[in-house]
BAPA-213100 format. One record per residue (C-alpha): residue in one letter; z, x, y; residue number from 1. Coordinates in nm, 4 decimals. Each point is the difference from the previous one (the first is absolute). Layout:
residues N
+------+----------+----------+----------+-----+
: rest :        z :        x :        y :  nr :
+------+----------+----------+----------+-----+
:    a :        Z :        X :        Y : NUM :
...
+------+----------+----------+----------+-----+
END
This chain:
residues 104
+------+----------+----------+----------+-----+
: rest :        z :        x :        y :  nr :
+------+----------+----------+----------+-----+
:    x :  11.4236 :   9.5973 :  12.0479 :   1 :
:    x :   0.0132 :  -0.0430 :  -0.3532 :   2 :
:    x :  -0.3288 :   0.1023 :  -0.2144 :   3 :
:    x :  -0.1126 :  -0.1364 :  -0.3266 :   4 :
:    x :  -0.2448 :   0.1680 :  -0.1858 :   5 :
:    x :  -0.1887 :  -0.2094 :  -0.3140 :   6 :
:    x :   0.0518 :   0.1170 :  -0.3313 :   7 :
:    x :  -0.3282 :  -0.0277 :  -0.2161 :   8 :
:    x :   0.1513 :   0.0764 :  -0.3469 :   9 :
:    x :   0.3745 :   0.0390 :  -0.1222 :  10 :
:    x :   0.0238 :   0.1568 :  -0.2777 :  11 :
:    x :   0.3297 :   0.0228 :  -0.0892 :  12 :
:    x :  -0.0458 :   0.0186 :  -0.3820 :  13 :
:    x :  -0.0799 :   0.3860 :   0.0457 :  14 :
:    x :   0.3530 :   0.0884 :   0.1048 :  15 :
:    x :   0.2171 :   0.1355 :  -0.2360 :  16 :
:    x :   0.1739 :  -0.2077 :  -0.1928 :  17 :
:    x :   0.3828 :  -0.0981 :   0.0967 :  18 :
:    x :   0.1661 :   0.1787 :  -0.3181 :  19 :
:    x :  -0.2032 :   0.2881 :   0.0615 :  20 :
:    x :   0.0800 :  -0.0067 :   0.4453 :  21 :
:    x :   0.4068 :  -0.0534 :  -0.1084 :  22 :
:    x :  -0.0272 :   0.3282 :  -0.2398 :  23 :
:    x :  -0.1256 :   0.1952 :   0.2769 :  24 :
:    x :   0.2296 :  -0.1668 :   0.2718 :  25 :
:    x :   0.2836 :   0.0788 :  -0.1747 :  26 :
:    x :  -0.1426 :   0.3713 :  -0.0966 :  27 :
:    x :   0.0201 :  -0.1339 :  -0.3712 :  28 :
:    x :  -0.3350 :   0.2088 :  -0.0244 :  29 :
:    x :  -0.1614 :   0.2915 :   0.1788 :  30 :
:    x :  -0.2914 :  -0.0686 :   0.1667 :  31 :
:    x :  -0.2333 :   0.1806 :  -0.2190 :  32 :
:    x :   0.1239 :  -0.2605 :  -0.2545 :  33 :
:    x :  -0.0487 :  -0.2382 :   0.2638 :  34 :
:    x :  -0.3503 :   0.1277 :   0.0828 :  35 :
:    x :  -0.1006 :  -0.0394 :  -0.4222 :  36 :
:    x :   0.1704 :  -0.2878 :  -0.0029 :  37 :
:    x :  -0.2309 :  -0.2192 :   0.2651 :  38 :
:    x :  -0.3422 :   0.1577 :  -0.0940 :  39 :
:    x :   0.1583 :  -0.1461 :  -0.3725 :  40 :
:    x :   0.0286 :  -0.3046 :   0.1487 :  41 :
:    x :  -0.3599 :  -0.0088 :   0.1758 :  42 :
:    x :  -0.1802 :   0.0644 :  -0.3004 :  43 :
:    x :   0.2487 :  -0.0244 :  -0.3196 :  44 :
:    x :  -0.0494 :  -0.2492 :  -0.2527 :  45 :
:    x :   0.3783 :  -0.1077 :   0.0869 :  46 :
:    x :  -0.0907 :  -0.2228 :   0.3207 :  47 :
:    x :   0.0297 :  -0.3946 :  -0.1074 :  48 :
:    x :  -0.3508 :  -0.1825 :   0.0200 :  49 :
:    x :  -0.1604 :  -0.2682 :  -0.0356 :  50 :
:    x :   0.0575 :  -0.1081 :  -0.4193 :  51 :
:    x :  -0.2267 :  -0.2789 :   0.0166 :  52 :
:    x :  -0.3080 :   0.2039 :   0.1248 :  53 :
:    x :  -0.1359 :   0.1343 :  -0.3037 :  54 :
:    x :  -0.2795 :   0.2334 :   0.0826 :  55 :
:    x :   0.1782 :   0.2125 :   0.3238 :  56 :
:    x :   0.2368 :   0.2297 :  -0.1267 :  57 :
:    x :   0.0473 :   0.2552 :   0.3340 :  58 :
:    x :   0.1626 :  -0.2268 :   0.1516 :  59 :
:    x :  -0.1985 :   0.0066 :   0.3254 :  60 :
:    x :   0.1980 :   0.3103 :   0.0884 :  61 :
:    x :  -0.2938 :   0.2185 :   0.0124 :  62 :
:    x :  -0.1926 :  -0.2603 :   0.1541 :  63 :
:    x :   0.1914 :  -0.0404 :   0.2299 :  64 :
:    x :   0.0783 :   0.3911 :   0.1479 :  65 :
:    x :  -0.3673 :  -0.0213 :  -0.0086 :  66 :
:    x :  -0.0434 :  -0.3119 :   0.2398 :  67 :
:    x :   0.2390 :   0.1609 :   0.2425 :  68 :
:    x :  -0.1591 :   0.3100 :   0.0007 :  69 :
:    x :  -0.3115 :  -0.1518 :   0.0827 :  70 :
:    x :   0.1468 :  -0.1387 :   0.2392 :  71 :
:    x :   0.1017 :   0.3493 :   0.1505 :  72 :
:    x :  -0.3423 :   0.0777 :   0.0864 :  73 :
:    x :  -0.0625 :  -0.3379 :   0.1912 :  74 :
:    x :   0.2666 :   0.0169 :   0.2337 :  75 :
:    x :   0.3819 :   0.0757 :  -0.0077 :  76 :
:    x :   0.2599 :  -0.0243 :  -0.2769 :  77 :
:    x :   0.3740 :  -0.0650 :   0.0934 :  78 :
:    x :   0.2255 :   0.0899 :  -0.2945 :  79 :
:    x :   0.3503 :  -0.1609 :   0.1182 :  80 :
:    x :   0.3086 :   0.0760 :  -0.1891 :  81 :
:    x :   0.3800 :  -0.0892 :   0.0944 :  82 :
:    x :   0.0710 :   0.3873 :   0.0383 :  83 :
:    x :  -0.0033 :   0.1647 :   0.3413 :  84 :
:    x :  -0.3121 :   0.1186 :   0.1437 :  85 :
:    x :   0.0099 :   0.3631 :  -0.0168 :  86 :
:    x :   0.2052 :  -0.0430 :  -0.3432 :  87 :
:    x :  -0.1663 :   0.2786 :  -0.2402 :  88 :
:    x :   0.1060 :  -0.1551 :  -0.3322 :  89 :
:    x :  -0.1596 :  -0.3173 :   0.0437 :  90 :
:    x :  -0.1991 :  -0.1950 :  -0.2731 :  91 :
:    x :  -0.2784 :  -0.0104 :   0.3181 :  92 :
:    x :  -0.1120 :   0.3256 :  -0.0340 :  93 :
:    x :  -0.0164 :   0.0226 :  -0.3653 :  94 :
:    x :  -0.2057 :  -0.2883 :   0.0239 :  95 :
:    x :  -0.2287 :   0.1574 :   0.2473 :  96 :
:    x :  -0.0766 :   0.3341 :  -0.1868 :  97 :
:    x :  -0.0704 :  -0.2567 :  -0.2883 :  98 :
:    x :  -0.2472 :  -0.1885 :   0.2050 :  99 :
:    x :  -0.1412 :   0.3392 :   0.1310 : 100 :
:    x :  -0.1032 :   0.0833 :  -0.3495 : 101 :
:    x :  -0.2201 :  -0.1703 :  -0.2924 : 102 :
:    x :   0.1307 :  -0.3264 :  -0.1327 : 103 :
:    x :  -0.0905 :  -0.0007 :  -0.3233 : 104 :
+------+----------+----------+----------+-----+
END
């Protein structure tokens, strides 16, 4: 029997970007670097937005690690990556520790 669960958000915008996943793939960068890198991208000034909206300037990002860990205290979060499950050097669990904390 094949199961399908419902996914209630996708939010694939707060996976790293592709440059920065090949650098790491390809051990172009240690993961420290890779670690700096991604929290750079969550909250750097560097992440395209929106040019048109004149009054936002975070870019949602903030906004948006706050909606999810919100919610984290309703019910379950699944944070799903390409990388094997029990992978340690996965964007997934830098992203969780992030989420754990204060957003901004």
């Amino acid at each position: 029997m094949i199961r399908i669960k419902s996914v209630d958000e996708w939010m694939a915008n707060r996976a790293p970007s592709e440059r920065l996943l090949n650098l790491i793939r390809f051990d172009k960068i240690t993961w420290a670097d890779f670690g700096r890198r991604y929290r750079h991208e969550l909250f750097g000034s560097s992440v395209a937005f929106d040019k048109s909206n004149k009054g936002i300037k975070n870019h949602g990002e903030k906004f948006t690690l706050r909606l999810i860990q919100q919610l984290g205290k309703r019910g379950n979060v699944t944070l799903m990556c390409h990388c094997e499950e029990g992978q340690g050097d996965c964007h997934r669990h830098l992203l969780a520790k992030i989420l754990a904390g204060k957003v901004g």
